[in-house]
C-alpha positions in Angstrom: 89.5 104.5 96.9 87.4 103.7 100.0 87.8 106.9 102.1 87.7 105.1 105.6 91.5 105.1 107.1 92.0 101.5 109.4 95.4 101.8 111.8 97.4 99.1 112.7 100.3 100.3 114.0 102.4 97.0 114.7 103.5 94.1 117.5 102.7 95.1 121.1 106.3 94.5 121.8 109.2 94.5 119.8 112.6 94.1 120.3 115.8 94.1 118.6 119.0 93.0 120.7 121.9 89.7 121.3 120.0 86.8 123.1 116.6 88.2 123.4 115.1 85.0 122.4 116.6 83.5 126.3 113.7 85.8 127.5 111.1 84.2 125.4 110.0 81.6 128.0 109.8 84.4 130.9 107.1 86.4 128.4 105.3 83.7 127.3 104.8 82.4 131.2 103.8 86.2 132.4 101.3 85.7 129.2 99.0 82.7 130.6 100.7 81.1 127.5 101.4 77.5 128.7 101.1 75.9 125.1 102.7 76.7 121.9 102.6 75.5 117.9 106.3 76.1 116.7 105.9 76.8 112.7 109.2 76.6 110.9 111.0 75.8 107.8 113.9 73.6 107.5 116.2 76.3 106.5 114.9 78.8 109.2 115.0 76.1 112.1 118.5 75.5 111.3 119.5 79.1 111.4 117.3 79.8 114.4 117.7 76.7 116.5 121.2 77.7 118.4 119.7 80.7 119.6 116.3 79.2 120.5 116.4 78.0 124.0 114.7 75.3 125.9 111.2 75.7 126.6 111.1 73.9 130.2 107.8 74.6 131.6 105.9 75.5 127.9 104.8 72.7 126.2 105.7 73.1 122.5 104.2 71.5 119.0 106.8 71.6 115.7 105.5 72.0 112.9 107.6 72.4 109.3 105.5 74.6 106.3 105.7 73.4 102.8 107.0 76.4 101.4 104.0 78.7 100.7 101.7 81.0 102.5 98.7 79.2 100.7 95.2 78.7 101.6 96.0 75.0 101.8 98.7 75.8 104.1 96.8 78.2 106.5 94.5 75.2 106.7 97.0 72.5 107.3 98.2 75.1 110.0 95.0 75.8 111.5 93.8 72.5 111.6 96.8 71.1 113.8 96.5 74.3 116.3 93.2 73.8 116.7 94.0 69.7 117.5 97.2 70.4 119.7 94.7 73.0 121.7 97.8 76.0 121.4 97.3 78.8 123.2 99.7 80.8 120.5 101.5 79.9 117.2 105.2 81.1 117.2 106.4 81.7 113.5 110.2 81.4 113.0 111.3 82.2 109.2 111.3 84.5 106.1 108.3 86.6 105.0 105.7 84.0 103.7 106.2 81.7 106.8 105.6 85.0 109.1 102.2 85.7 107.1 101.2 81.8 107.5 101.6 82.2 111.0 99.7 85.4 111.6 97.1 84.0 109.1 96.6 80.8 111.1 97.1 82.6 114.6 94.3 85.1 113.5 92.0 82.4 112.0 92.1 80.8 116.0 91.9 84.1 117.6 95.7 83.1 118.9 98.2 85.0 119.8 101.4 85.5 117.4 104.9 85.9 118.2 107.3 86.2 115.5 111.0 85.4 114.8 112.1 86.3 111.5 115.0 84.9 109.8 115.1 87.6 107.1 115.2 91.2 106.7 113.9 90.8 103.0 109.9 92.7 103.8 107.9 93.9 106.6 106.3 90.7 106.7 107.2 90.7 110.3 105.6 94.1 111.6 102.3 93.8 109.7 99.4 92.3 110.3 98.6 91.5 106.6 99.7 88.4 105.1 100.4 87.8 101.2 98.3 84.7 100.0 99.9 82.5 96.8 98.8 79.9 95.0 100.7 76.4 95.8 102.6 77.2 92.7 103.8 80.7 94.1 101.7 82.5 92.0 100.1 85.7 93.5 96.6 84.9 94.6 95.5 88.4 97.4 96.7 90.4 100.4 94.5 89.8 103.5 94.4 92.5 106.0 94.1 90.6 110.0 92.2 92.1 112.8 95.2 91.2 115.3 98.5 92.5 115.4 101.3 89.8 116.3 102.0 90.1 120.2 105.7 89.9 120.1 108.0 90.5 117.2 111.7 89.4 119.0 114.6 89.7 116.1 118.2 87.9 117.2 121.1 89.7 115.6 122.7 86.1 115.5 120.6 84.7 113.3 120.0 87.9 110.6 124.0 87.8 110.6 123.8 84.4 108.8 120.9 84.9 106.3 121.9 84.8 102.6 122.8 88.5 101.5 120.1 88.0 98.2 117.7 88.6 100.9 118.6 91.6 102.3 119.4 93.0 99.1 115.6 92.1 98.3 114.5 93.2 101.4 115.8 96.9 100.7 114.3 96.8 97.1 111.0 96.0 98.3 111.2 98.8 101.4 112.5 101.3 98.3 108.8 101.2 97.3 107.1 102.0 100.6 108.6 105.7 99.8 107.7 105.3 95.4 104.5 103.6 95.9 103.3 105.8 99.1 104.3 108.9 98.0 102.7 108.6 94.3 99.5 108.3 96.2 99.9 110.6 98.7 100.4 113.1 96.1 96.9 112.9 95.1 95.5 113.3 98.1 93.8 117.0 99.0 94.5 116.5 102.8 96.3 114.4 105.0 95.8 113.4 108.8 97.7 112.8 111.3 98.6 109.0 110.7 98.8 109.8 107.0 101.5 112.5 107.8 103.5 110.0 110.0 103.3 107.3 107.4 104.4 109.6 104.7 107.4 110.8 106.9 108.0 106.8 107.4 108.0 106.0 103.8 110.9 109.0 103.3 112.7 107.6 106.5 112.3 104.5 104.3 114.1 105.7 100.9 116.7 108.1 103.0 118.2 105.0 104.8 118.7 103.1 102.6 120.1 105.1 100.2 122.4 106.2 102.5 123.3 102.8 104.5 122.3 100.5 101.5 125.5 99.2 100.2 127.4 99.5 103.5 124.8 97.5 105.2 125.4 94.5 102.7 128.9 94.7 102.8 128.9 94.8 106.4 126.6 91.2 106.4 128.9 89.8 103.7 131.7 89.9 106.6 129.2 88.7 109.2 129.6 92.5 111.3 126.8 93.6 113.1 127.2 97.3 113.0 124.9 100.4 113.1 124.6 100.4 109.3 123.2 96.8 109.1 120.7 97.6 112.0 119.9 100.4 110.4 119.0 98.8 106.9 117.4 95.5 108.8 115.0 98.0 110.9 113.9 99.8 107.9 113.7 96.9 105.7 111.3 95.7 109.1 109.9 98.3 111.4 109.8 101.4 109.5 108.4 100.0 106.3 105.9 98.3 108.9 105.2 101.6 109.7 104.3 102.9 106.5 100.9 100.6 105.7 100.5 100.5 109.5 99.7 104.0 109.6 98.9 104.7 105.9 96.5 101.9 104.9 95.3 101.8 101.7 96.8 105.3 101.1 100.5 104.2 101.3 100.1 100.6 101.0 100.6 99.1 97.7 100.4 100.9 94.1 102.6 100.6 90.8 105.3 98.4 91.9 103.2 95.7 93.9 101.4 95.5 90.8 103.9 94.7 88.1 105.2 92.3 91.1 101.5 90.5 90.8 101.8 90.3 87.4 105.5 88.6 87.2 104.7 85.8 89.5 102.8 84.3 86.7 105.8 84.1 84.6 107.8 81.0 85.2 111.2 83.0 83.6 110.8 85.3 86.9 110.2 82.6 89.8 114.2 82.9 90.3 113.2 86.2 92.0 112.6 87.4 95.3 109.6 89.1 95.7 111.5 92.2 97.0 113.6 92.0 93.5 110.5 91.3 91.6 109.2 94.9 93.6 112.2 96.7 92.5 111.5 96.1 89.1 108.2 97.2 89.7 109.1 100.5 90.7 111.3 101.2 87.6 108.3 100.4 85.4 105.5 102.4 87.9 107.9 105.6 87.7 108.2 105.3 83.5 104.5 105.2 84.0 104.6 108.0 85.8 107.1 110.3 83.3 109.4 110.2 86.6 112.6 109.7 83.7 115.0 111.6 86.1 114.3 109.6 89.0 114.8 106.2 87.4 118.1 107.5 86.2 118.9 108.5 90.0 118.0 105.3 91.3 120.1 103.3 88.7 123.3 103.5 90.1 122.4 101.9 93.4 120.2 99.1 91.3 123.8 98.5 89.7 125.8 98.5 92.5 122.7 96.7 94.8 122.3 94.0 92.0 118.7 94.7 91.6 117.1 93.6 88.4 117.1 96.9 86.2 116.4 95.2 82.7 114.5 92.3 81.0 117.5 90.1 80.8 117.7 90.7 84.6 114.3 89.2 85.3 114.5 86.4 82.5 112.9 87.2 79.9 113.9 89.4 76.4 112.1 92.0 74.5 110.8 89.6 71.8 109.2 87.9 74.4 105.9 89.6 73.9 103.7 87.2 75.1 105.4 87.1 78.5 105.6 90.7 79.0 102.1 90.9 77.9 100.6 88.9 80.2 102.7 90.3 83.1 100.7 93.7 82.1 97.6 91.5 81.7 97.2 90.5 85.1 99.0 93.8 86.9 95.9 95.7 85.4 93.5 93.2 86.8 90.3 94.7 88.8 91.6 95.5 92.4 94.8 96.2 91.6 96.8 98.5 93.6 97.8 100.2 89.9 94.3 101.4 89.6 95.1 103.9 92.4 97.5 105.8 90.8 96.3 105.4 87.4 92.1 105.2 86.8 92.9 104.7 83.4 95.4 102.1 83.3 95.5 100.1 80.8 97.6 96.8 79.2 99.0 98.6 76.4 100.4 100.9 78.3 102.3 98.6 81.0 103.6 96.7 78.4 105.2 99.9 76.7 106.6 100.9 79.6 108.5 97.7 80.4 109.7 98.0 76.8 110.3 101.9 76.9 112.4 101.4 79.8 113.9 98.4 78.9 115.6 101.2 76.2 116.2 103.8 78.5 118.1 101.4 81.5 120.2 99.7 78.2 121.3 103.5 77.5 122.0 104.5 80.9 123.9 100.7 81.3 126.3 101.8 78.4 127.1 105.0 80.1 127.3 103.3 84.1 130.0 101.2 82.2 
C-alpha cells in the first residue's frame, strides 16, 4: 500500500434542510456563476423538478444522461459544457449521475454542485467517481482533485425515493465500518485524519444499526423524522467522511471487491450496488474467520432485505462457473482485496461464497 495519505474532506458547503434549493440562485449569483449545465435523469428530474426553482437571471443548459457513469458519458458530458461555455455543471440524481457530474466538472476545471435524489452511497460527498462500462460492468474508481462546491439535499425529494435505495444505501455505508476497520487493524500507527476516519466508519455501523429499520419504515410512510435524517446523513456525509479522511486506508477492501466481481454476472444486475456491497461484506468477513460477526449481522440483513445468500443475488451453488468468475475478477491486480489479504487467491473467494452460502442456510433455518 502506497504510504502517502491524500485528504479530501468533502463539499465546501453542505446543507441539509426543507426548501434549501430556493436559495440556490442567491449562491450561485454571490459565486460569479452566471451559466449552468443542468445534468439529470428522467426519473431524478421528475422527483427534483417541484422543488427546483426558476433560475431568472442564470442561464441554464438541460442535459439527460444515458444511464451510466461511463467514459463515453463523461465525454458526451464534457463535450456539451465545454460547447454551452458553463461556468459549473449542477448534477441532480442517484450515485452514478453525481460521479458523471463531478467527473465532467473536474475534467473542465468547473465547479460542481450536487443534488442527490438518493441516499443509497456517498456518491454525493466524495470526490471520487465510480467508472462502468456502458454495460454496467465495473471498469475503476477515479480519485478528482476538486471537491464538489455545494452538496444542497431537499428533504422533499429523499421523502419520495424508492425505499430499495435506501435500504442499499445503508448496506453499502455498513462497509465503510467492515472494510475500514479490517485495514486499519493492520496498521502500526494511525494519524490524526486516520483516527477521525476510523471513528467515522464506527459512527457509520452504530447508526445504522441502531436507526436502520426505523429509518425505512419511517420513509415507507413518507415521515421525515430524526431517524431517517439520521440514516440519510450517514448513508451520505459520514460515510463521505470515512475515505475523505482515510484514503486508501479506509477506502475500499473485501466487500468492494466481491462487488467488482458480481457486476460481471448478468444473474446479479437486478442489484444495487449497495446490495451487491452487502454481500460483499458477508463473504470478506468468512474470509476473515469473523463467523460470529456474520451471525450478528444476519438478523438485520433479514429484517433489512439485504441479499444474505446465493439465491438472493441470483444465482445457486451449482452454478460454479458464475461464482468462479465473480472470484476471478475480485482477485484481479489492484484490487482493494489485496489490502487485506496479500495472498488472496480465487480458490479461496469462491469457497467462501460457498462456505457461507452453508453457514447463512443454517442460521436462515434457525431466524425462522
Amino acid at each position: 500500500m502506497n504510504t502517502l495519505l491524500e485528504v479530501r474532506s468533502g463539499p465546501a458547503y453542505y446543507a441539509c434542510r426543507a426548501n434549501i434549493l430556493d436559495t440556490l440562485e442567491a449562491k450561485l449569483s454571490k459565486g460569479n456563476i452566471s451559466k449552468v449545465l443542468i445534468i439529470h435523469g428522467e426519473k431524478s428530474w421528475k422527483a427534483a423538478q417541484p422543488f427546483f426553482p426558476s433560475l431568472i437571471n442564470i442561464e441554464t443548459a438541460f442535459f439527460t444522461y444515458s444511464g451510466e457513469c461511463s467514459d463515453s458519458e463523461i465525454e458526451r458530458v464534457r463535450k456539451a459544457a465545454l460547447q454551452l461555455g458553463v461556468d459549473a455543471i449542477i448534477g441532480i440524481g442517484g450515485g452514478k449521475l453525481l460521479d458523471l457530474a463531478k467527473s465532467a466538472g473536474n475534467s473542465i476545471h468547473k465547479d460542481i454542485i450536487l443534488i442527490p435524489t438518493l441516499a443509497s452511497t456517498c456518491a454525493a460527498w466524495t470526490p471520487l467517481s465510480v467508472i462502468y462500462d456502458n454495460d454496467g460492468s465495473y471498469v475503476r474508481y477515479d480519485i478528482h482533485e476538486r471537491s464538489a462546491w455545494m452538496l444542497l439535499i431537499e428533504p422533499g425529494i429523499l421523502l419520495d425515493s424508492p425505499i430499495a435505495y435506501l435500504r442499499a444505501g445503508i448496506g453499502d455505508t455498513l462497509a465503510k465500518w467492515y472494510e475500514g476497520n479490517a485495514l486499519v487493524e493492520k496498521l502500526a500507527t494511525k494519524s490524526v485524519c486516520i483516527e477521525l476516519a476510523h471513528i467515522a466508519a464506527r459512527q457509520c455501523q452504530e447508526v445504522l444499526l441502531t436507526y436502520g429499520e426505523e429509518a425505512l419504515e419511517d420513509l415507507k410512510k413518507g415521515k421525515w423524522t430524526d431517524a431517517l435524517k439520521h440514516v440519510i446523513e450517514t448513508n451520505i456525509v459520514t460515510s463521505g467522511l470515512v475515505g475523505g479522511f482515510g484514503d486508501q486506508f479506509l477506502r475500499i477492501a473485501g466487500a468492494h471487491s466481491i462487488h467488482n466481481g458480481m457486476t460481471s454476472i448478468t444473474q446479479t444486475h437486478h442489484l444495487l450496488h449497495g446490495e451487491k456491497v452487502a454481500y460483499g461484506i458477508l463473504v470478506q468477513l468468512m474470509l476473515e474467520g469473523k463467523f460470529s460477526e456474520i451471525q450478528h449481522l444476519l438478523p438485520l440483513y433479514k429484517s433489512l432485505k439485504l441479499p444474505m445468500t446465493l439465491s438472493d443475488i441470483g444465482l445457486k451453488i451449482e452454478d460454479r462457473a458464475e461464482l468462479q468468475q465473480i472470484a476471478a475478477i475480485s482477485v484481479q491486480e489492484g484490487e482493494g482485496i489485496h489490502l487485506l489479504f496479500p495472498d488472496i487467491s480465487q480458490e479461496k473467494v469462491t469457497a467462501a461464497m460457498e462456505n457461507l452460502e452453508i453457514l447463512t442456510n443454517h442460521a436462515s433455518k434457525s431466524m425462522n
